[in-house]
TIGU-525921 format. One line per field, with one value per residue (C-alpha): x, y, z; residue number from 0. Coordinates in Angstrom, 3 decimals. Example, Ala and Ser with C-alpha at 12.3 -4.5 7.8 and 13.67 -1.06 7.14 Angstrom:
TIGU-525921
east	(12.300  13.670)
north	(-4.500  -1.060)
up	(7.800  7.140)
k	(0  1)
//
This chain:
TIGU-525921
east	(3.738  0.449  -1.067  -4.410  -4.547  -8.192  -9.233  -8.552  -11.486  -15.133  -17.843  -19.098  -21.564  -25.317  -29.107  -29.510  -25.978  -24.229  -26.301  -25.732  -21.789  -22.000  -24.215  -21.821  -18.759  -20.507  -21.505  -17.888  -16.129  -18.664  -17.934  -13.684  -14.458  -16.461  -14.394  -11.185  -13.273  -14.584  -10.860  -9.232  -11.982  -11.687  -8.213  -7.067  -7.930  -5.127  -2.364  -3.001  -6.976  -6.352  -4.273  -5.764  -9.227  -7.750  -5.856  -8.562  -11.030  -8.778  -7.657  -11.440  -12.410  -9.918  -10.885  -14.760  -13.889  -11.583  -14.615  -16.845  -14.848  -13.974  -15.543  -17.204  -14.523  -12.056  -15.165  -15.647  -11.746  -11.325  -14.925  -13.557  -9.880  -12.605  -14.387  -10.913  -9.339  -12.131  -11.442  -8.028  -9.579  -12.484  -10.245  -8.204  -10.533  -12.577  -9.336  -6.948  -6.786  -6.266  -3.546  -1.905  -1.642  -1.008  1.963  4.386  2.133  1.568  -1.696  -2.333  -5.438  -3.278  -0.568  -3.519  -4.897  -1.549  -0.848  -4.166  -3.479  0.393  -0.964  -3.572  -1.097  1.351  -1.844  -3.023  0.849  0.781  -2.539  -2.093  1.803  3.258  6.028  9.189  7.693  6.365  9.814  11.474  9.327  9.243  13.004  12.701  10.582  13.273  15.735  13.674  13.468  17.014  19.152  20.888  22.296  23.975  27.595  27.776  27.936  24.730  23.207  21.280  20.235  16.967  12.980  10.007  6.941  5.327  7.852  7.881  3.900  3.334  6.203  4.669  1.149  0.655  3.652  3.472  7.030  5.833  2.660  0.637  3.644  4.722  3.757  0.552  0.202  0.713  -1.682  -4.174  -3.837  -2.894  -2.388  -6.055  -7.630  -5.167  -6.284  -10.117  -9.004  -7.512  -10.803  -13.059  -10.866  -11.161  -14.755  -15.737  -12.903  -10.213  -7.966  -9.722  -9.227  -5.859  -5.160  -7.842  -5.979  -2.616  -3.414  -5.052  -1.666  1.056  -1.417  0.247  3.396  5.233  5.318  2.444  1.038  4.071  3.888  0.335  1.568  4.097  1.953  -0.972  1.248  2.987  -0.161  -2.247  0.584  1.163  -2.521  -3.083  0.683  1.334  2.848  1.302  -2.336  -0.736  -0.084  -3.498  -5.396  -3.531  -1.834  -4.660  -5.711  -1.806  0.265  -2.325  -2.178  1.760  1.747  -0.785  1.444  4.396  6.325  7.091  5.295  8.176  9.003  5.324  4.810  8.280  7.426  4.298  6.065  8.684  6.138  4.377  7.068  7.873  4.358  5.195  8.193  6.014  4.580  2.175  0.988  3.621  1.173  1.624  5.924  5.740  3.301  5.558  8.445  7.145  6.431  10.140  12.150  10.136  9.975  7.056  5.145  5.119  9.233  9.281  7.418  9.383  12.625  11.408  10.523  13.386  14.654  11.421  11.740  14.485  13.305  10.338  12.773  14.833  11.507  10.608  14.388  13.414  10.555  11.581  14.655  12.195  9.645  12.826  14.078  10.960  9.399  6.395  3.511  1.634  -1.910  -4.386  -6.276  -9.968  -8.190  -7.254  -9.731  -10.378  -8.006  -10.483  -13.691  -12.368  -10.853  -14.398  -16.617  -14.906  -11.685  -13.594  -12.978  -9.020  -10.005  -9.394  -5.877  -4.878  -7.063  -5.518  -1.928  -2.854  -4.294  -0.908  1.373  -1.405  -0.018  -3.107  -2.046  -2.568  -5.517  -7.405  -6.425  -7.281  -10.565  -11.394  -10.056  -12.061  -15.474  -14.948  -14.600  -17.634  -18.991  -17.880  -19.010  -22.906  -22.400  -22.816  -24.585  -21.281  -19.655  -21.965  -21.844  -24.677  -25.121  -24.078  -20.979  -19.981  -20.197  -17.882  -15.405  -15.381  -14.407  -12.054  -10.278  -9.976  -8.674  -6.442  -5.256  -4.720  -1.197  -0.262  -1.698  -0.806  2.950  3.168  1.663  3.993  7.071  6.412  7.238  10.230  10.919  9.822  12.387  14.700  13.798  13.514  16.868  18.908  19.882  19.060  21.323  24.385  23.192  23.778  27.377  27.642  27.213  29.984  32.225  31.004  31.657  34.945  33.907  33.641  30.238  29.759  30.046  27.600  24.776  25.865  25.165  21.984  21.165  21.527  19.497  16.921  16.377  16.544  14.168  12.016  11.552  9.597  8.168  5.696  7.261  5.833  7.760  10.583  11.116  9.806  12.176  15.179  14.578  15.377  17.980  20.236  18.852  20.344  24.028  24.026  22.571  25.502  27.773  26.898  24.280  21.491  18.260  16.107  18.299  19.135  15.364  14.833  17.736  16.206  12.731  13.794  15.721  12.837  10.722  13.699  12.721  9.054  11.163  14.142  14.197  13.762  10.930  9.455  6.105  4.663  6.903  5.441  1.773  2.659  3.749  0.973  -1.154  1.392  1.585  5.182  7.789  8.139  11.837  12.843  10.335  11.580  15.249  13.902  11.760  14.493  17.315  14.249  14.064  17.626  17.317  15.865  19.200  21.205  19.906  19.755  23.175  23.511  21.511  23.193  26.265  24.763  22.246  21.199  19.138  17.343  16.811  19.200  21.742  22.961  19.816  22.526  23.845  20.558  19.381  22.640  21.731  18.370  19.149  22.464  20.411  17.733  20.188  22.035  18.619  18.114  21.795  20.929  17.996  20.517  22.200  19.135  17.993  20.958  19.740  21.425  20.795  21.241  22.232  25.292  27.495  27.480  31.049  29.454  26.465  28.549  30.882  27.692  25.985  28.960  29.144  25.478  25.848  28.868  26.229  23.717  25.706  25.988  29.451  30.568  33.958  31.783  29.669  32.461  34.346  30.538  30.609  33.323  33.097  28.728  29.634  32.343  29.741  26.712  28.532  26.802  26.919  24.022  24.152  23.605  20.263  19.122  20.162  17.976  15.042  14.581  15.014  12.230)
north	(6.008  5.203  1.717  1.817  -1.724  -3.151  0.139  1.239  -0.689  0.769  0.053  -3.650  -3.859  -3.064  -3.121  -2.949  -3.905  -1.063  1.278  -0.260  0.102  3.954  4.679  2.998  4.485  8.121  7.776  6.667  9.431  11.791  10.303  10.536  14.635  15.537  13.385  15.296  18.587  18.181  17.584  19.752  22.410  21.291  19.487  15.812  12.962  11.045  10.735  6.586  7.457  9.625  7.971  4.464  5.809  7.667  4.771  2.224  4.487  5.532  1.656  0.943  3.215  1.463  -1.912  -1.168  1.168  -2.083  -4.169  -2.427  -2.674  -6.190  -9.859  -11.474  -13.861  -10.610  -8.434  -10.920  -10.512  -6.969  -6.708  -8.982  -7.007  -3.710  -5.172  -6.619  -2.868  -1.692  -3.900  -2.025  1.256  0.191  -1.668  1.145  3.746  1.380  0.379  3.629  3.759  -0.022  0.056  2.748  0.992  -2.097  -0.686  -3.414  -6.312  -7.660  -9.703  -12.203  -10.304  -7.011  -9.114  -10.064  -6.478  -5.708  -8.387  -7.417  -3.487  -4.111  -6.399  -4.414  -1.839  -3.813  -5.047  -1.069  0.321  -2.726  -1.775  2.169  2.589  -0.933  -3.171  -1.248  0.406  -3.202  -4.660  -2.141  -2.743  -6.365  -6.213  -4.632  -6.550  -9.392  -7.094  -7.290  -10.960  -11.824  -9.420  -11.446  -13.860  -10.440  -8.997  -7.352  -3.783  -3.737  -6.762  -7.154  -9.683  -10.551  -9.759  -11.899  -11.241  -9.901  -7.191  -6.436  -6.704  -4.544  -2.281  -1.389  -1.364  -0.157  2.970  6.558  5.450  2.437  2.301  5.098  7.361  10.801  10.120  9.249  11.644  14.283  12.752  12.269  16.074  18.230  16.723  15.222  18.668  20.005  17.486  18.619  21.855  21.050  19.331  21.946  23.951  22.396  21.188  25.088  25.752  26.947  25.621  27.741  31.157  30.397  29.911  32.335  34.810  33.381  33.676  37.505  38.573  37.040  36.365  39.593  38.506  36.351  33.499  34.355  30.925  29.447  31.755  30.695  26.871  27.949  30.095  28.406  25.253  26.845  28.054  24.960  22.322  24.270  22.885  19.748  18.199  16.061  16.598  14.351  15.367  18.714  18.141  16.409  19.686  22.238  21.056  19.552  23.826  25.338  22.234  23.000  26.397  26.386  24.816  27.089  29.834  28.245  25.964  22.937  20.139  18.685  21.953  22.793  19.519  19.663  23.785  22.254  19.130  20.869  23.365  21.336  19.230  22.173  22.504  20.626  22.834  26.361  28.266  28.476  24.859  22.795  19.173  17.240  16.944  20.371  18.927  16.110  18.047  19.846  16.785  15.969  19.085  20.893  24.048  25.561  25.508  29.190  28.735  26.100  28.033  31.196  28.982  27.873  30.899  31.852  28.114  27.735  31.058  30.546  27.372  29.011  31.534  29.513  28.286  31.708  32.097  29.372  30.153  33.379  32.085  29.719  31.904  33.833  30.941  29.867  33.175  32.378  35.272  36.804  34.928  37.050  39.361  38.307  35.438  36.807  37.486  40.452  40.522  43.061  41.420  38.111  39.177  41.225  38.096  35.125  36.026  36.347  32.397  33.087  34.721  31.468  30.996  34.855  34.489  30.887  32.627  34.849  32.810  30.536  33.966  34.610  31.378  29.046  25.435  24.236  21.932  24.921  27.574  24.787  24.394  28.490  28.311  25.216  26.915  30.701  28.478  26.946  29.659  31.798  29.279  29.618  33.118  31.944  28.996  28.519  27.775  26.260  22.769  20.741  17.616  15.212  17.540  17.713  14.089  13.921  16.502  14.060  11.357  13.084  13.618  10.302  9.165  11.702  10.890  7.240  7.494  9.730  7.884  4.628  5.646  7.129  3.854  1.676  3.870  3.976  -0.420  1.116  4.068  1.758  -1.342  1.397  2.989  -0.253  -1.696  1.184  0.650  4.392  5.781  2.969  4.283  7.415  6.298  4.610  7.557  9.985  7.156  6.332  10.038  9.993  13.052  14.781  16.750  17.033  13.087  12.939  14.955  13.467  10.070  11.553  12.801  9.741  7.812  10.037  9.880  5.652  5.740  8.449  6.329  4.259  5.603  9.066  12.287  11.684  7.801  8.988  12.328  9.701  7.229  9.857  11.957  8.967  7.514  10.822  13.394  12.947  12.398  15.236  17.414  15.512  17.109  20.414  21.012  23.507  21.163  22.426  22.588  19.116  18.054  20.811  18.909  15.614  16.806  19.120  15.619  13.302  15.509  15.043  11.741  13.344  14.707  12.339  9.753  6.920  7.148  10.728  10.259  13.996  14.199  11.186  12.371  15.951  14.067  12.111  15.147  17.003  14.297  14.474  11.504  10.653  10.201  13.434  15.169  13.885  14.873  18.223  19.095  17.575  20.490  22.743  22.184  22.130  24.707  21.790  20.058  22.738  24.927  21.837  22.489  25.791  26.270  23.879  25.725  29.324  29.222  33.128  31.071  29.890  33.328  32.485  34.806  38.828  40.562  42.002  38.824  37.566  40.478  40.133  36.504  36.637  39.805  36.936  34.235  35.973  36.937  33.317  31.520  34.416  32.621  29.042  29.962  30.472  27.309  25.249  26.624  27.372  30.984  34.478  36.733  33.530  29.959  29.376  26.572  23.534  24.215  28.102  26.940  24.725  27.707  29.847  27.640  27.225  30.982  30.822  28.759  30.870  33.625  31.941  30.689  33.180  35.041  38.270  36.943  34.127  36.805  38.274  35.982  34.652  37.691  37.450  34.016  34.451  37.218  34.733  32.294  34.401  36.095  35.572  37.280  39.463  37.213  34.106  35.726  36.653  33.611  31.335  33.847  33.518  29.685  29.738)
up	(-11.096  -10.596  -11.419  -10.303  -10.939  -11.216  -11.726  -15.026  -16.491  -16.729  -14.380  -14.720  -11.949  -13.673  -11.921  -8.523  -7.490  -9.526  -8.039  -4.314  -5.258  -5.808  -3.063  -0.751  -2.655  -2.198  1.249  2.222  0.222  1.882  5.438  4.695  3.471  6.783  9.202  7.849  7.825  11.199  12.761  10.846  12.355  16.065  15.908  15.327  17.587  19.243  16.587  16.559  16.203  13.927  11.672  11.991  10.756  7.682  6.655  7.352  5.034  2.172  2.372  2.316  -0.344  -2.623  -2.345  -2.634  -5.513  -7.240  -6.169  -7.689  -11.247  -10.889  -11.601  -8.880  -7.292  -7.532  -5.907  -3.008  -2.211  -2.187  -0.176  2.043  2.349  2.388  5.477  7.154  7.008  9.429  12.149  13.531  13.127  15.604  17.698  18.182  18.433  21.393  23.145  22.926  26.493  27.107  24.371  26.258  29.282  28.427  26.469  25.801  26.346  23.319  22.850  19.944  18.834  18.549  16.455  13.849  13.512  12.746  10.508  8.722  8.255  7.357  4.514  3.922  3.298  0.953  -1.744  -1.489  -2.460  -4.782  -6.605  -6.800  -7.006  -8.322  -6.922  -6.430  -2.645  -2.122  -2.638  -0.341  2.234  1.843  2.254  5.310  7.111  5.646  7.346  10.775  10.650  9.397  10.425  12.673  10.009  8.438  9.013  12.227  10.869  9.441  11.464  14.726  17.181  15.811  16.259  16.714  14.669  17.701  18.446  14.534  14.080  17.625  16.552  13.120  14.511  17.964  17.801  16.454  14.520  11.846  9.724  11.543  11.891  10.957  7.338  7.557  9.707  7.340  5.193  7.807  8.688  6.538  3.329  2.407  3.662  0.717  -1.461  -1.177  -1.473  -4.875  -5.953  -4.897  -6.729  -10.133  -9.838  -9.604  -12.403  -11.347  -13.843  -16.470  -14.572  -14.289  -18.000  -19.314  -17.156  -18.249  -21.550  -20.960  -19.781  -22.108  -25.756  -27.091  -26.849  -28.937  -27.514  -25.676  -25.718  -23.991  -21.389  -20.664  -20.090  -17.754  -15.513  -15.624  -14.940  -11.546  -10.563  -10.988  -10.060  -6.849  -6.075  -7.664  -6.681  -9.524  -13.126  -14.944  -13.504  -14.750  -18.149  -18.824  -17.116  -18.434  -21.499  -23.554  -23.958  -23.919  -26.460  -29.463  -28.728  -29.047  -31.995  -33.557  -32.546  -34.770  -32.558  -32.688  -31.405  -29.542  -28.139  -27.506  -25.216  -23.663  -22.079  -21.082  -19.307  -17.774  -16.485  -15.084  -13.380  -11.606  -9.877  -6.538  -6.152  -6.394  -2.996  -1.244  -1.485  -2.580  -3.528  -0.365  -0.034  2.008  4.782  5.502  5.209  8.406  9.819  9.138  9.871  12.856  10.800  10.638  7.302  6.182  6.970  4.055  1.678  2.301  2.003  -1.478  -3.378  -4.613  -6.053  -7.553  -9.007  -10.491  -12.106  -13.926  -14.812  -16.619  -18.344  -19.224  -20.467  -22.652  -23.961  -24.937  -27.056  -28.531  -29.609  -31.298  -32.573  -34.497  -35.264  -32.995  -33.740  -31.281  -30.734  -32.711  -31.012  -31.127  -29.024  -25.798  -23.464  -21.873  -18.915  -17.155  -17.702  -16.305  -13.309  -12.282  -13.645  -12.292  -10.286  -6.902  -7.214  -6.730  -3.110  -1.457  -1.937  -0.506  2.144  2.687  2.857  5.303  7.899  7.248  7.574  10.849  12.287  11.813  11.939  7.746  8.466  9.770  7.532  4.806  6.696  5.978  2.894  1.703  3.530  1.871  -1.719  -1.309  -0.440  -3.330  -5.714  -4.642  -6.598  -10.299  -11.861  -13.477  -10.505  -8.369  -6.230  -6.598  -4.324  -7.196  -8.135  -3.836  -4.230  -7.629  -5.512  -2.354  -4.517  -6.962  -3.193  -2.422  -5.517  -5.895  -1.354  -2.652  -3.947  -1.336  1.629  0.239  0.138  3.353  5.075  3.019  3.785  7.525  7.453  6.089  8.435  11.407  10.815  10.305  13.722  15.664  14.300  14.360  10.892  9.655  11.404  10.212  6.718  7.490  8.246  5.398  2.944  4.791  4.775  0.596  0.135  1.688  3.740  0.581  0.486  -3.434  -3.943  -1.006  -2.917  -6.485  -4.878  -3.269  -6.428  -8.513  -6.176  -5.750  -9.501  -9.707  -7.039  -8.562  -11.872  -9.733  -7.021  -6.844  -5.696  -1.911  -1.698  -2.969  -0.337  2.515  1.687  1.160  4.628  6.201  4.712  3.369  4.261  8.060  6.363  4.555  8.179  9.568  6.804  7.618  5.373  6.894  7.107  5.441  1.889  2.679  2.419  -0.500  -2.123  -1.803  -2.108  -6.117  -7.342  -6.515  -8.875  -11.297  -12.874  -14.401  -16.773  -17.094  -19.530  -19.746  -17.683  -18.311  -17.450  -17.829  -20.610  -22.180  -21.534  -22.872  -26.347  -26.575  -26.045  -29.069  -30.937  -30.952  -30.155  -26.477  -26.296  -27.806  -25.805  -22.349  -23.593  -24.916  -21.609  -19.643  -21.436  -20.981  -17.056  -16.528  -13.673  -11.759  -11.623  -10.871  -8.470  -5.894  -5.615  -5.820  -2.760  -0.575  -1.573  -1.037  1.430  0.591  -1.948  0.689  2.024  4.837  5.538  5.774  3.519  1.167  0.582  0.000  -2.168  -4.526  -4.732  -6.131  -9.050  -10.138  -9.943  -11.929  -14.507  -14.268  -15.220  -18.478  -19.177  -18.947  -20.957  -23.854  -23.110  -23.406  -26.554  -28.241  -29.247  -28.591  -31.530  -33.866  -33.665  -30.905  -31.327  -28.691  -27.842  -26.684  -25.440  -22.984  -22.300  -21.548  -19.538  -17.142  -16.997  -16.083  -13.413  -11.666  -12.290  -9.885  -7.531  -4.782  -4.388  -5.463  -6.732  -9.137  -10.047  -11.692  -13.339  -14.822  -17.124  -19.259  -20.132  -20.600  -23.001  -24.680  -25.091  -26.163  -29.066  -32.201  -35.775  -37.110  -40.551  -38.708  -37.403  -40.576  -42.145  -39.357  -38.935  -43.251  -42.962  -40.635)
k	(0  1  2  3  4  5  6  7  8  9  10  11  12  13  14  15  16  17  18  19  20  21  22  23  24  25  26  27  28  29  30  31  32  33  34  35  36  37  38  39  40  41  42  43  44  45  46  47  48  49  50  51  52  53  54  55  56  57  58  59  60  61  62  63  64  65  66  67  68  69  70  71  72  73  74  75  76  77  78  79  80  81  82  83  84  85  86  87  88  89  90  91  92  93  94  95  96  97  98  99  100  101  102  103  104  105  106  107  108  109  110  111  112  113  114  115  116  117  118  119  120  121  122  123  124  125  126  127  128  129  130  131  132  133  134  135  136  137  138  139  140  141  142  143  144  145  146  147  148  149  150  151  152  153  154  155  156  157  158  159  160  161  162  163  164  165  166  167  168  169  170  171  172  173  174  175  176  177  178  179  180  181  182  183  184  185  186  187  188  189  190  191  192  193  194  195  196  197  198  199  200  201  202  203  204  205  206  207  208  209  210  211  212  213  214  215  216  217  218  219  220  221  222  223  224  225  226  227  228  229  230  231  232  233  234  235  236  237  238  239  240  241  242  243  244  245  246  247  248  249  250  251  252  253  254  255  256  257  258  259  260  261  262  263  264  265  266  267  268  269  270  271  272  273  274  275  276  277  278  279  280  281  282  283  284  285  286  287  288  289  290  291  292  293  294  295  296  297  298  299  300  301  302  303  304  305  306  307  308  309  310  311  312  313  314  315  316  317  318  319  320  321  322  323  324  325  326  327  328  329  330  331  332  333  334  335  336  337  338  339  340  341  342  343  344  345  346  347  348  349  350  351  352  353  354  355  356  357  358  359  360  361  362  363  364  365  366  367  368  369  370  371  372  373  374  375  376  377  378  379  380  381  382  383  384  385  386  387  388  389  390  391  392  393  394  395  396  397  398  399  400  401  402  403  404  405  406  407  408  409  410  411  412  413  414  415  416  417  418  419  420  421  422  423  424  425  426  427  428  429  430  431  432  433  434  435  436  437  438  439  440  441  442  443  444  445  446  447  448  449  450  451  452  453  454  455  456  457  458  459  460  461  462  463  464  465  466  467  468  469  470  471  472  473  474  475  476  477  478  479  480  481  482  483  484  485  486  487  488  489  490  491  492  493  494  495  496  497  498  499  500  501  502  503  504  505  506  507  508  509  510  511  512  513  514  515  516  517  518  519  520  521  522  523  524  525  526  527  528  529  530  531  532  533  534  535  536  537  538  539  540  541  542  543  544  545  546  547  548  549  550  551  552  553  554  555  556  557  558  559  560  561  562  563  564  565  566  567  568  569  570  571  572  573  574  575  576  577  578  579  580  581  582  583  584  585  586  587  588  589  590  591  592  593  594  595  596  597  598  599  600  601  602  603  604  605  606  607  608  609  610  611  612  613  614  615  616  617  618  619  620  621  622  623  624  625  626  627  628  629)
//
C-alpha cells in the first residue's frame, strides 16, 4: 500500500521558488529516463555503479518531490536528506576501483555513506510504503546486532556496525543487491514503457477495442473490464492503478448494462488484480524473478500463460453466469465502435508490444528489447496529433515513471537490509529449516503456511515486498521439498497478489466500490469469490507441473483443454448459476468437481464429471422463475 506520505497534498511552493522546484524536479526525472535509456542501450555499469546511482536518484527525486509539497522546516529536511543521498552515489562511482581493492578494509568514511543511504532507505520505504517493511527491516538489523543474546539455533556470535554498515553498503548481497538490481535494469525501463504507453493512450485502444469485440454480447461490458484489465495490468503492474484507469469507463458501463453495482466493481477488481500475473510483461515481479531463479525471462512468461489463463477464464466463467443471472442486454449498437476503423486509425500504437515480444523470443536481454520497444513507441506516436509527445508531455511521462519506480525501488532497497542480514548471518537458510520441520515434511502444510503468510504480509506490503521477502525466506523450503523452482516462486509470487482482493484489506476492491458506488466489504468478498481461480490454481500447479508447461506435450495438452473446462466449472461455483439458481450445498459439490477437473490427471479428470454434473443440475422452472424476478 502506498502512503506517499507528504505527498498527497497540492503544491504549496508559489513565485519564483515553485517554479525553481519543477524545473529541478523535471530536469532530474529527465536525467533518471536517459541515464536508464542510455544503459539499457549500451549495457549497465558495474552492478554497485549501477545500482548506487538509481537508488541515489529515485531516493532524490522523492525527497525534492516531498520538499517541494511541504512547509519550510519539513522542506529544509528532506532537501537536506535529497542532497545527503548523492554523496554515496559519487563516492562510489569516483572510488569503484579503490573500493574493490581495498575490499574488506573498512574505512570510517565508507561506514557513514552507508549509514546515510541505509537510512536514507528506511524514511523513503517509510514515506511511500508505510511501517510494516520498516519494521522488518528494523528487526533485522536488531537481529545483526543481537543475535548473540538469542538461543543458539537461531543465534550467532555477533556483528559490529562496521561489518553490518560495510556489509549492507559496499556488497552486491545487501542494499544494492539483486533487487535493486532488477529495478535498476530492467524494471524502471518497463516502467517508462508503461508511461509512454498511457501518455500516448494506450489504455483507450485497449478498451475501445475491448469493447468493439465483446459490446454485442450480453455481458459485453464485462468482458471489456476483463480484457482491457489483463491487457493494461500486464503493463502498468499494479491493481489499484488498474481499477482507477480502466474501471472509471468499464463499472458505469456494467451497471448501465443491468448489473449490479457490487458485481460491476468486483469483475472490474478482480480483473484487474490479475494484471501482474498476465504475459508478456508481468509489472515488475517477473524481472526479479529472473534475477532470483536464473531462468531466463521469456522461460517465465511461457511458464505463466497457462495459470494466468486460467484465471481470466474463470473471470470470463463468471461473467458469463452473471450476465445470465441478471439478464444483462447487449450494449446498444450506436455504442460500440467500429472494430475495423479503430484498429486501421489508432492500432499502429499496439506495434510496440509484438515487436517487444519478438526481440525477447530473439534473445535480447529485457532492458534492450525495452529500449526498441520504448524508441519504435515514440516513434509511432509522432504519426497523429492525437498521439503525439510534446516536450511538456515527455516531461509529464519521465515523471509519471518515477513516481510510479518509487514503490518498487523503495521496496527492493529496503528488502535487500533484509536479504543481506539474512545472507551475512546465515539465518535464511535456518528458516528454511524451520518450515520443513513446521510442516512435518508434509508438502501441503508447507504451501498452506506459505500461503497464509504470503497473504498477512501482502495486506501490508506491495506485490514486489511481498515476492522479495518470500523468495528468501520459503521459497528455498519449498525447492528443498521438491517443488520445481519456478512454481515455487509462481506460488509465492500468485498469493502475494492475493491480498488486493482479500478482505479486510482489499485495496483494488475498495477503489473499484468507491468508483461503483457500492459497499466496500461486500465488494472485496464478492471480487474475492469472483477471483477464486487465484487461490486455487497456486496449487494446482505445484501439484501438476504440465500447468506450467513442463512435462510430456500430451500431458500438457490434456492439461490445458481440463483446466479450461475446470475454470467454465468454478465459474458456476462462484456465481451460483447453471440454468437457474444452484443451492450452496451444489455449488460446493461443483466447485470441488471443478477443481479435480483442473488438476492434471487422467484418473481426476474422470471422477470430476460425475460429481460436476451432480452439482450443476438445475430445474427449467427455477430458470424461469429467476429470469421473471429479474
Amino acid at each position: 500500500m502506498t502512503t506517499m506520505y507528504g505527498l498527497n497534498a497540492p503544491d504549496q511552493k508559489a513565485g519564483a521558488i515553485g517554479l525553481a522546484f519543477k524545473f529541478a524536479l523535471g530536469v532530474l526525472v529527465v536525467g533518471m529516463a536517459l541515464f536508464h535509456l542510455y544503459t539499457a542501450y549500451y549495457g549497465p555499469y558495474t552492478a554497485l555503479q549501477q545500482r548506487i546511482v538509481h537508488l541515489s536518484a529515485i531516493c532524490g527525486f522523492l525527497f525534492l518531490l516531498a520538499a517541494s509539497r511541504a512547509g519550510l522546516f519539513k522542506s529544509i529536511l528532506f532537501l537536506a536528506l535529497g542532497v545527503a543521498i548523492t554523496l554515496p552515489s559519487f563516492y562510489i562511482g569516483l572510488n569503484f576501483n579503490e573500493i574493490i581493492m581495498t575490499a574488506g578494509l573498512v574505512t570510517d568514511r565508507q561506514v557513514i555513506l552507508g549509514t546515510i543511504t541505509i537510512v536514507a532507505v528506511l524514511i523513503a520505504t517509510r514515506m511511500v510504503i508505510g511501517w510494516p517493511l520498516v519494521i522488518i527491516a528494523l528487526t533485522a538489523l536488531s537481529y545483526a546486532f543481537l543475535g548473540h543474546l538469542l538461543p543458539e539455533s537461531i543465534g550467532h556470535t555477533g556483528y559490529s556496525v562496521s561489518r553490518v554498515v560495510s556489509h549492507l553498503f559496499l556488497t552486491t548481497e545487501g542494499v544494492l543487491g539483486t533487487p535493486v538490481g532488477s529495478s535498476a535494469t530492467y524494471i524502471f525501463v518497463f516502467v517508462l514503457f508503461g508511461a509512454l504507453l498511457q501518455k500516448t493512450g494506450m489504455g483507450d485502444i485497449f478498451i475501445g477495442l475491448g469493447h468493439a469485440l465483446t459490446g454485442k454480447y450480453a455481458g459485453g461490458p464485462a468482458y471489456v473490464a476483463v480484457l482491457s484489465s489483463a491487457m493494461f495490468g500486464s503493463i502498468n503492474g499494479s491493481a489499484v492503478a488498474n481499477v482507477a484507469s480502466t474501471g472509471t469507463f468499464t463499472i458505469p458501463l456494467m451497471k448501465r448494462a443491468g448489473y449490479k453495482p457490487q458485481t460491476a466493481a468486483a469483475i472490474e477488481a478482480a480483473a484487474s488484480s490479475g494484471g501482474q500475473i498476465m504475459p508478456p510483461i508481468m509489472g515488475a515481479a517477473a524481472f526479479l524473478m529472473v534475477s532470483f531463479t536464473g531462468i531466463p525471462y521469456i522461460e517465465i512468461t511461457a511458464h505463466a500463460l497457462v495459470p494466468a489463463l486460467l484465471f481470466f477464464g474463470a473471470i470470463f466463467a463468471a461473467v458469463h453466469f452473471d450476465a445470465a443471472k441478471y439478464n444483462v442486454q447487449p450494449v446498444s449498437a450506436d455504442e460500440i465502435p467500429d472494430f475495423w476503423k479503430l484498429l486501421t486509425s489508432k492500432g499502429y500504437m499496439l506495434l510496440p508490444i509484438p515487436i517487444l515480444i519478438y526481440f525477447l523470443i530473439d534473445g535480447y536481454t529485457p532492458y534492450r528489447a525495452g529500449f526498441y520497444a520504448i524508441a519504435i513507441a515514440f516513434a509511432l506516436s509522432l504519426f497523429s496529433k492525437d498521439t503525439r509527445l510534446t516536450p511538456s508531455k515527455l516531461v509529464e511521462t519521465c515523471h509519471d515513471a518515477a513516481v510510479n519506480i518509487l514503490p518498487v525501488a523503495v521496496a527492493c532497497a529496503c528488502a535487500g537490509i533484509v536479504i543481506g542480514i539474512l545472507t551475512l548471518t546465515g539465518l535464511g537458510l535456518k528458516l528454511s529449516g524451520l518450515i520443513v520441520d513446521a510442516s512435518g515434511g508434509y508438502l501441503f502444510v508447507a504451501l498452506v503456511l506459505t500461503a497464509l503468510t504470503s497473504i498477512v504480509l501482502g495486506m501490508g506490503l506491495p506485490t514486489v515486498g511481498v515476492y522479495l521477502l518470500l523468495a528468501v525466506l520459503v521459497a528455498p523450503a519449498l525447492v528443498q521439498m521438491g517443488v520445481p523452482m519456478i512454481a515455487a516462486h509462481l506460488f509465492i509470487f500468485y498469493y502475494g497478489l492475493v491480498s488486493a482482493i482479500t478482505p479486510p484489506v482489499a485495496l483494488a476492491s475498495y477503489a473499484a466500490a468507491a468508483i461503483a458506488g457500492s459497499k466496500p466489504l461486500e465488494t472485496s468478498v464478492e471480487s474475492f469469490m469472483i477471483g477464486l481461480a487465484k487461490v486455487i490454481v497456486p496449487f494446482l500447479f505445484v501439484y501438476g507441473p504440465e500447468l506450467l508447461l513442463i512435462g510430456e506435450p500430451l500431458d500438457i495438452g490434456l492439461a490445458v483443454i481440463t483446466g479450461g473446462l475446470g475454470v467454465y466449472a468454478l465459474g458456476i461455483t462462484t456465481t451460483g448459476w447453471w440454468k437457474g439458481p444452484i443451492s450452496w450445498w451444489r455449488r460446493l459439490v461443483t466447485g470441488a468437481g471443478a477443481i479435480l477437473l483442473m488438476y492434471p490427471g487422467l484418473w481426476s479428470d474422470l471422477a470430476s464429471i460425475p460429481i460436476i454434473l451432480a452439482g450443476c443440475w438445475a430445474f427449467r422452472d427455477q430458470q424461469q422463475l429467476v429470469l421473471r424476478k429479474h
